[in-house]
C-alpha positions as CSV (number, residue, x, y, z in Angstrom):
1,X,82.1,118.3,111.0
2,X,82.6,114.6,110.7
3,X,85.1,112.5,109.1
4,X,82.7,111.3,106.6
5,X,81.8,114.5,105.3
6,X,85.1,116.3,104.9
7,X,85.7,114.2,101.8
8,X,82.1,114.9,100.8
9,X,82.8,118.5,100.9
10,X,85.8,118.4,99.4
11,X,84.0,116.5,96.2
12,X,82.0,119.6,96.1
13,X,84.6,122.1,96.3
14,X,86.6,120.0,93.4
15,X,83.4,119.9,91.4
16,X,82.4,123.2,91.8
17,X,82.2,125.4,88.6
18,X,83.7,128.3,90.2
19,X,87.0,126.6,90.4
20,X,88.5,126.0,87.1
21,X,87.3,129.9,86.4
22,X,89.3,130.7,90.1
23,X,92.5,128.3,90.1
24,X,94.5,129.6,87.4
25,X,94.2,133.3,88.5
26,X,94.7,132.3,92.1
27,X,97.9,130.5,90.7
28,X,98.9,133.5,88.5
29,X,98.4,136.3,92.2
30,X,100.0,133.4,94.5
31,X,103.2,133.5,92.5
32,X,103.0,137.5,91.9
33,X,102.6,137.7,95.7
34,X,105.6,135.2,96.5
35,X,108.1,137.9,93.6
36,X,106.9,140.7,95.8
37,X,107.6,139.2,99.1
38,X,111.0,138.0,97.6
39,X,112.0,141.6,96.2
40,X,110.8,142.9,100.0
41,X,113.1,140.4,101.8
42,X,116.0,141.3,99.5
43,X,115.4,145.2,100.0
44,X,115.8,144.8,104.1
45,X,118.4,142.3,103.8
46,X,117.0,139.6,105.0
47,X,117.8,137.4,102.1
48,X,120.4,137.7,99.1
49,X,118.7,136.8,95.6
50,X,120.6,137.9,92.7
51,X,118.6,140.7,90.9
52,X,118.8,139.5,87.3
53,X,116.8,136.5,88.9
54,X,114.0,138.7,89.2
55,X,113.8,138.6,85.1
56,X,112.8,134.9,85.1
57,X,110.6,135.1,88.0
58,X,107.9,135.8,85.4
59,X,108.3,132.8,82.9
60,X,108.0,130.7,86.1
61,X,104.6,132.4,86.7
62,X,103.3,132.1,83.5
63,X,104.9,127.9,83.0
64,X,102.4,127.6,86.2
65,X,99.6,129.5,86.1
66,X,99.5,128.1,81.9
67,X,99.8,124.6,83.5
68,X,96.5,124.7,85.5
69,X,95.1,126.9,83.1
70,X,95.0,123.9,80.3
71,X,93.9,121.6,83.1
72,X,91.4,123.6,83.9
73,X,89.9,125.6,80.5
74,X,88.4,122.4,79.3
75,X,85.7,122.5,82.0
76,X,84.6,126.0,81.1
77,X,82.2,125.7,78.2
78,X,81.5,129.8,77.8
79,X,84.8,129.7,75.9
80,X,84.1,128.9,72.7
81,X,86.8,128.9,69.8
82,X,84.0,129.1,67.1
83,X,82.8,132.6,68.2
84,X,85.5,134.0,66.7
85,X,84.4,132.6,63.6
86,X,81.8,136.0,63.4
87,X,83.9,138.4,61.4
88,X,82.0,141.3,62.8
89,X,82.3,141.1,66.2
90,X,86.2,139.6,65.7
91,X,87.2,142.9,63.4
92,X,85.4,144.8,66.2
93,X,87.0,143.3,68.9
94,X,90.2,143.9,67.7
95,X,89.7,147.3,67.2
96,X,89.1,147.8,70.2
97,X,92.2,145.5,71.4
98,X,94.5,148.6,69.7
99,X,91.9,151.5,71.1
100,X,92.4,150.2,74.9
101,X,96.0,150.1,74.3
102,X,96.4,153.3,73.0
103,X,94.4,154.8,75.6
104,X,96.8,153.0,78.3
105,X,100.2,154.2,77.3
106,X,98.6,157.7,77.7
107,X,96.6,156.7,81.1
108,X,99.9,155.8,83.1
109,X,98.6,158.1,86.1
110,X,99.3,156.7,89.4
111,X,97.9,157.4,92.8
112,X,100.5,160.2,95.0
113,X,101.3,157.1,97.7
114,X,102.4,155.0,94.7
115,X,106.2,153.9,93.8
116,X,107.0,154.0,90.4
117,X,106.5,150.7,88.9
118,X,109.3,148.1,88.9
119,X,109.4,147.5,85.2
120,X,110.8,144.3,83.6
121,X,113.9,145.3,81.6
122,X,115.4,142.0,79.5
123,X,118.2,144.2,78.1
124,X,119.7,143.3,81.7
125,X,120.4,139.9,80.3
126,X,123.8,139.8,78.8
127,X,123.7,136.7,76.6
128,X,121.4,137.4,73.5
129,X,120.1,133.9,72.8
130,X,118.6,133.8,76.8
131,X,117.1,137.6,76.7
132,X,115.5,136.9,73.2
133,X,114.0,133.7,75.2
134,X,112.7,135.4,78.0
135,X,111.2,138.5,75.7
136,X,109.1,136.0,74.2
137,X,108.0,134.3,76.7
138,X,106.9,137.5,78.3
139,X,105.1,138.4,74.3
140,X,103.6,134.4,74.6
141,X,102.5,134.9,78.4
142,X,100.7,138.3,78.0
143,X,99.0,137.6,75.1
144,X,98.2,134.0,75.2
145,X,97.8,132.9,78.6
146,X,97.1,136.5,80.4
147,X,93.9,136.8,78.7
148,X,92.3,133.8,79.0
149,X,93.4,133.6,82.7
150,X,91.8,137.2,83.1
151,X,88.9,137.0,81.5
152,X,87.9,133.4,82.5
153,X,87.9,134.9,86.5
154,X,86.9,138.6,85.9
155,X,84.1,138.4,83.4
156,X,83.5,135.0,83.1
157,X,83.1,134.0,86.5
158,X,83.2,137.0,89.1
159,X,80.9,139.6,87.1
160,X,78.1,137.2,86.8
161,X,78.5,135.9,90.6
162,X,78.3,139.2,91.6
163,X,74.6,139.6,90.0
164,X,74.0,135.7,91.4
165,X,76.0,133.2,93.2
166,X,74.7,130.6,90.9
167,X,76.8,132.2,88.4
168,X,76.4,129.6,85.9
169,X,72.2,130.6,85.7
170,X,73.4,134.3,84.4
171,X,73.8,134.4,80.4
172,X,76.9,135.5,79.4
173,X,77.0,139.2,78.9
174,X,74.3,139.9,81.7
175,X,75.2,142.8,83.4
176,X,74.4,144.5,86.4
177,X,75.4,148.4,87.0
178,X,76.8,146.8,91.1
179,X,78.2,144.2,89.1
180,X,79.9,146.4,86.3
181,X,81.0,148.9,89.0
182,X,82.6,146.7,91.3
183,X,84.3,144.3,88.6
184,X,85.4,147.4,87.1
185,X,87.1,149.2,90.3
186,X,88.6,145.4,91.4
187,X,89.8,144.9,87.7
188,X,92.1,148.3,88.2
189,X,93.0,147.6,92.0
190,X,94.8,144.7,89.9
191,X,96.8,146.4,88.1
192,X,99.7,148.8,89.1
193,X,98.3,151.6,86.4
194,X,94.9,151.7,88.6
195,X,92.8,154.0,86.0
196,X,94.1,152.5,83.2
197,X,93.4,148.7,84.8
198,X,89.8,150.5,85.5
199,X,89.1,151.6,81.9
200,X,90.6,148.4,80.1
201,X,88.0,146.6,83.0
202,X,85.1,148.7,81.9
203,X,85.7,148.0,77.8
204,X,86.3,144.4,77.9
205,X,83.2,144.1,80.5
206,X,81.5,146.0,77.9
207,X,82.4,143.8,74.9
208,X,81.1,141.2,77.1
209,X,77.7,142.6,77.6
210,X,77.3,143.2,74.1
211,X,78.9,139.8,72.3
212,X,78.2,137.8,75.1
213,X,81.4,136.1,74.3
214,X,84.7,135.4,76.5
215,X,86.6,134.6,73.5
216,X,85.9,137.5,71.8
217,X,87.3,139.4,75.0
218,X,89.9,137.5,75.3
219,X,91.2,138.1,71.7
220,X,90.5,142.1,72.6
221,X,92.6,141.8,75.7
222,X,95.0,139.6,73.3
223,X,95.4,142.2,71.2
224,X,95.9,145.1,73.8
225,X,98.6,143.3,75.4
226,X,100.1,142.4,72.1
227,X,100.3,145.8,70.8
228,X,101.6,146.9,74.4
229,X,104.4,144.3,74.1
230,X,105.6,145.6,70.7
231,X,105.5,149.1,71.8
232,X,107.3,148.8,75.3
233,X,110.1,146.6,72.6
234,X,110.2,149.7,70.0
235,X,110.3,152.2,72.7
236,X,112.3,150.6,75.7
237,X,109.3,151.9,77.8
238,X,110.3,149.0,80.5
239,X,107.6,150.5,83.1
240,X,105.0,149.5,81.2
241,X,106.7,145.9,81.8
């Protein structure tokens, strides 16, 4: 390669639609991978990090990934604010918002080589004042900046490359059964709760294909994570944290 086209590729790279759709979940699984490498060096000994820490580690995640995220959203036109100006498919999308989160407080199966999850307890933070600030900041992050984050990558830009790498060519809500499949299965894999990941994957995927909207999955996912958040606070189920 030479000199004079590095920059040339990087133009392409920097213009390329994939990467406002891939930077803020990249962000979001670059930080989640630097916690887990953290709590792993502090387990052998290796390093000595307070533990409480560990309770903040997640409003840093979110203060970054929701940095590139606004940086980024305006150059993905699919989202459109206005489409949840159609009361039908808005009512319907929130109803099934508070379906896929019922069904995952009851799906919380994991696989036999699995560790119970970590959890993310904020009655570990003595001062009231600080622990109602980091509860919501965990509400704002997984209901505000979550979705949009997840659903601009999964659905928005992954399940339509998977049918065509010229993603942007494949109407919203196209869907493939490959496509569906594999976004579905890599959707779970992201999540700790596999089969529930999998089945919240396979709704909102299915929303898409039948709004063709990203903001009407994002207010479903919205609303899942919402309800989750109010119910892990009522019931002190942390491991769903």
């Amino acid at each position: 390669m030479t000199a004079s086209s590095s920059p040339a590729a990087s133009r392409r790279l920097l213009g390329s639609p994939a990467l406002p759709r891939i930077l803020p979940f990249a962000t979001l699984m670059l930080l989640i991978g630097v916690e887990e490498l953290c709590r792993s060096l502090v387990t052998r000994g290796i390093i000595a990090i307070p533990g409480q820490w560990f309770l903040y580690f997640y409003l840093l995640r979110i203060a970054a990934a929701g940095a590139v995220l606004a940086i980024c959203l305006g150059r993905c036109d699919e989202f459109r604010i206005r489409d949840l100006t159609r009361p039908r498919q808005s009512i319907a999308s929130i109803f099934i918002g508070v379906v896929t989160f019922a069904l995952w407080i009851v799906m919380d199966w994991r696989l036999p080589f699995q560790s119970p999850p970590t959890g993310f307890n904020p009655l570990l933070i003595d001062d009231p004042a600080l622990r109602n600030v980091v509860i919501l900041g965990r509400i704002f992050g997984a209901t505000a900046v979550i979705p949009l984050i997840e659903e601009l990558f999964w659905r928005s830009f992954l399940l339509r490359y998977l049918i065509d790498a010229d993603f942007t060519a494949i109407p919203p809500g196209k869907l493939t059964a490959p496509a569906f499949i594999v976004a579905t299965v890599l959707f779970g894999l992201e999540h700790h709760l596999i089969f529930a990941g999998m089945m919240a994957g396979a709704v909102y995927t299915l929303l898409f294909r039948f709004t063709g909207s990203i903001a009407q999955c994002v207010l479903a996912h919205a609303v899942t994570n919402l309800a989750l958040g109010v119910y892990v606070l009522l019931r002190q189920a942390w491991h769903f944290w």
